[in-house]
C-alpha positions in Angstrom: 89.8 153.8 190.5 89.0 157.0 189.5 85.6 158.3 188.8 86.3 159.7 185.5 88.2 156.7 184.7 85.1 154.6 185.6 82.8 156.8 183.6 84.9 156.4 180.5 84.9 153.1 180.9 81.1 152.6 181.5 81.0 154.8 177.7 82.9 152.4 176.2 82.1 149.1 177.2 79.8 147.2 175.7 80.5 143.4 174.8 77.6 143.6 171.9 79.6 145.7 169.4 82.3 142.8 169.8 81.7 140.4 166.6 81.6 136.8 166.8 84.5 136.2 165.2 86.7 138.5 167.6 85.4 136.7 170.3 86.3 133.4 169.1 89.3 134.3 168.2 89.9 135.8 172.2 88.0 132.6 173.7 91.1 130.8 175.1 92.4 134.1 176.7 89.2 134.0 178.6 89.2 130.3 179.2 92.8 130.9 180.5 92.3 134.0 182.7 88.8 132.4 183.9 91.1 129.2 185.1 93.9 131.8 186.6 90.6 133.5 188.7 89.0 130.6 189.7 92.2 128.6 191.4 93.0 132.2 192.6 96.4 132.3 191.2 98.5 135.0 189.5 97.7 135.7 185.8 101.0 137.0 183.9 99.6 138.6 180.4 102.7 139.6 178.7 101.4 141.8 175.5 104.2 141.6 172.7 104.3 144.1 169.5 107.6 143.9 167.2 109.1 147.6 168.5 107.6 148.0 171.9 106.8 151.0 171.5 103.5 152.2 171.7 100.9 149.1 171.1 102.5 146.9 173.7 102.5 149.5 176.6 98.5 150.3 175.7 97.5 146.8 175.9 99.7 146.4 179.1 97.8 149.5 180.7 94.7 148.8 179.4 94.7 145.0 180.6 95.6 146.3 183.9 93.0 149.1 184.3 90.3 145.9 183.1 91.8 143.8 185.6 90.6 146.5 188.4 87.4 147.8 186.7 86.3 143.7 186.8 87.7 143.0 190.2 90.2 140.4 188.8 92.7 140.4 191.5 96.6 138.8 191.1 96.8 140.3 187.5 100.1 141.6 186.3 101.2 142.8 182.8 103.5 143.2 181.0 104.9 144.3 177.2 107.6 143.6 175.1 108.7 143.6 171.7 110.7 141.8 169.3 113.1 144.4 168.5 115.2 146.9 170.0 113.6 150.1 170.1 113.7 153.8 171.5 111.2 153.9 174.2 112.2 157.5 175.4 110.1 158.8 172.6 106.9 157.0 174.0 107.9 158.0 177.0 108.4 161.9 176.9 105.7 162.0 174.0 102.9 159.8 175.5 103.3 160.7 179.5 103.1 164.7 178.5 99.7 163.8 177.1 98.2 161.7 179.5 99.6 164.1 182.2 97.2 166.8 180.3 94.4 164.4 179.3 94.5 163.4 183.1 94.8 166.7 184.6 91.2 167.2 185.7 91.4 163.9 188.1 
């Protein structure tokens, strides 16, 4: 992983600023990833928004780059939505910036 990728994650991170609530709410993700993990088999997160355009993809990305910060091998993910939508917006749009946020790696 990259190092400035790491380091942005080290910033962020920090399971105390997550309420109660939220994690409640995300307890049987856990409970199923932590099963996935432990009988070493593949964990399909599929991340679902209603255009599948933006929210989706971040989640799918995001969950990924978790996966390898944590060491969570035989994770794959993926995002989809409930309508039809443009994604060569997102695209174009979204790759141009984190081509130039990314730059300096």
């Amino acid at each position: 992983m990259y190092k400035n990728l790491t380091e942005t994650i080290n910033g962020i991170i920090d399971v105390q600023t997550v309420s109660e609530e939220r994690k409640t709410i995300l307890q049987p993700l856990i409970d199923f990833v932590q099963q996935k993990a432990d009988s070493a088999e593949d964990i399909n997160l599929n991340f679902i928004c209603t255009h599948n355009s933006r929210r989706s993809h971040l989640a799918q990305i995001w969950a990924q780059v978790a996966s390898a910060y944590f060491d969570i091998p035989n994770v794959h993910c993926y995002s989809g939505g409930t309508e039809e939508t443009a994604l060569l917006y997102f695209h174009h749009h979204h790759v141009r910036q984190l081509k130039a946020s990314c730059s300096h790696f």
